[in-house]
C-alpha positions as CSV (number, residue, x, y, z in Angstrom):
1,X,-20.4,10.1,-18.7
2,X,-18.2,10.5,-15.5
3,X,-17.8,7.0,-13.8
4,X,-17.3,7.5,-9.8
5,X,-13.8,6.2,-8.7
6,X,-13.7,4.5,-5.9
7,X,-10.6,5.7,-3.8
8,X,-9.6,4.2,-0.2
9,X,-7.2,5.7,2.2
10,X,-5.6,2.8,5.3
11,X,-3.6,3.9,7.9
12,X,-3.6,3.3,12.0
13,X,-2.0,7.2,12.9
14,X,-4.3,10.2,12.8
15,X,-2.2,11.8,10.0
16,X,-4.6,8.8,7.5
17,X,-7.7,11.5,8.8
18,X,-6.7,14.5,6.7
19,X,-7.7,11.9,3.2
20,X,-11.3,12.3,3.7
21,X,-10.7,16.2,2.8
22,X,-10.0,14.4,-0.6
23,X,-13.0,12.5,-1.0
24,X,-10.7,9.2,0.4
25,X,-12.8,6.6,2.2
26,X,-10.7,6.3,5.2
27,X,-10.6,3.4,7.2
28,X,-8.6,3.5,10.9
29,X,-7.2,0.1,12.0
30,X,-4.6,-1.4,14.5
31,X,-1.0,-1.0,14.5
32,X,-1.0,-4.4,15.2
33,X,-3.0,-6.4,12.9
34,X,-5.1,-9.6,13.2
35,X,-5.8,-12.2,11.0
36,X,-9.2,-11.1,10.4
37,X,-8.2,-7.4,9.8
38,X,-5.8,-7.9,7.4
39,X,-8.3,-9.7,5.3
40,X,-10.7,-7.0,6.0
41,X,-8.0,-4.5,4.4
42,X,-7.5,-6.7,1.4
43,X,-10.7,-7.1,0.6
44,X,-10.9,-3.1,1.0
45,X,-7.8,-2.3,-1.4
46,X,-9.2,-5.0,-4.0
47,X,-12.6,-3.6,-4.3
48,X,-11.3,-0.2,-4.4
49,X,-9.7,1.9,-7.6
50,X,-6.9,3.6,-5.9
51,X,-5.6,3.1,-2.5
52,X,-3.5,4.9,0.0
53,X,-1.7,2.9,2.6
54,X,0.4,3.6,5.5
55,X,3.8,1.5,5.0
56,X,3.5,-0.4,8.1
57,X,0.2,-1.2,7.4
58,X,1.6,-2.4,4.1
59,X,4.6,-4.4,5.6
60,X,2.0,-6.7,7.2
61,X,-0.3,-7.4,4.3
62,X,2.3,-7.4,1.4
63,X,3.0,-11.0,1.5
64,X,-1.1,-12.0,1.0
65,X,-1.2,-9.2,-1.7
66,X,1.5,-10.5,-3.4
67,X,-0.2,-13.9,-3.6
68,X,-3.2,-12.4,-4.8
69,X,-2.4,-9.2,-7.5
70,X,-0.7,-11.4,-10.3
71,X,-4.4,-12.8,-10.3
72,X,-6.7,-9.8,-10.3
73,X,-7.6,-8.3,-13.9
74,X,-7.7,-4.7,-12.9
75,X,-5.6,-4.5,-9.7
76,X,-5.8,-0.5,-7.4
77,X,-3.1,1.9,-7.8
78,X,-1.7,1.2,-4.5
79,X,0.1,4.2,-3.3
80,X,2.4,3.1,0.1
81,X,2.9,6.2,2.3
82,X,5.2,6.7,5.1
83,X,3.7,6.9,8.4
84,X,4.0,10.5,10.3
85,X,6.9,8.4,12.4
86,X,8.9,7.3,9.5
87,X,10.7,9.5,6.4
88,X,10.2,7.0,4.2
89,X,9.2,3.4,3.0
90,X,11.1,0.3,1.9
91,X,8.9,0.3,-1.4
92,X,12.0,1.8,-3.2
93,X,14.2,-1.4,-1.8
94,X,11.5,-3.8,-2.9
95,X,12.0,-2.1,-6.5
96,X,15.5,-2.5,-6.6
97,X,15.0,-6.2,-5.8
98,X,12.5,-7.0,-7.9
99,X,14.7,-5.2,-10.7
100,X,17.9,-6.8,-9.8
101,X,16.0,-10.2,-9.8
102,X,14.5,-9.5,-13.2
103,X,17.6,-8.6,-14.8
104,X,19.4,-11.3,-13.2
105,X,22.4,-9.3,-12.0
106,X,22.4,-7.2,-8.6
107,X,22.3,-3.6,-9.8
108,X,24.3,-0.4,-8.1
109,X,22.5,0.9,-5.5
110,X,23.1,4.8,-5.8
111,X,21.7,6.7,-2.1
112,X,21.3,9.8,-1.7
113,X,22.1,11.5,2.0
């Protein structure tokens, strides 16, 4: 029996477009984002299986998703992207925090340039 996933794709730069070519239901917002939008997007991501979402998309709704995924029983695979601006996201630096705060020592940080 094959179970249709549903699979979102966020973003506010054109690059977001090229998900639809994967099936992605893409939906285009502000860079700046309203009140009302950013519930609009949670909403989205919390109805959805997977979602894509551009990192500064993500910057400005992590804080109400963080209030709200420690309470959803099967939370989306939420995949951050860099925007076509940016090289990459801070989701590796909120790792390192969160792994640094669970251990309860501040671990190395090891960059590569």
């Amino acid at each position: 029996m094959l179970v249709a996933v549903s699979v979102v794709a966020i973003g506010a730069t054109p690059a977001i477009d090229s998900m639809l070519l994967l099936g992605f239901k893409v939906i285009k917002v502000p860079e700046r984002l309203g009140e009302s939008t950013q519930e609009e997007i949670v909403s989205a991501l919390l109805e959805s299986k997977v979602a894509v979402v551009e990192e500064p998309i993500y910057a400005q709704i992590s804080e109400k998703l963080g209030r709200l995924l420690p309470y959803v029983k099967e939370p989306p695979l939420l995949v951050v992207v860099p925007s076509h601006e940016q090289l990459s996201t801070r989701r590796l630096e909120e790792l390192y925090q969160r792994l640094s705060y669970a251990v309860g020592v501040r671990l190395k940080w090891m960059r590569r340039e």
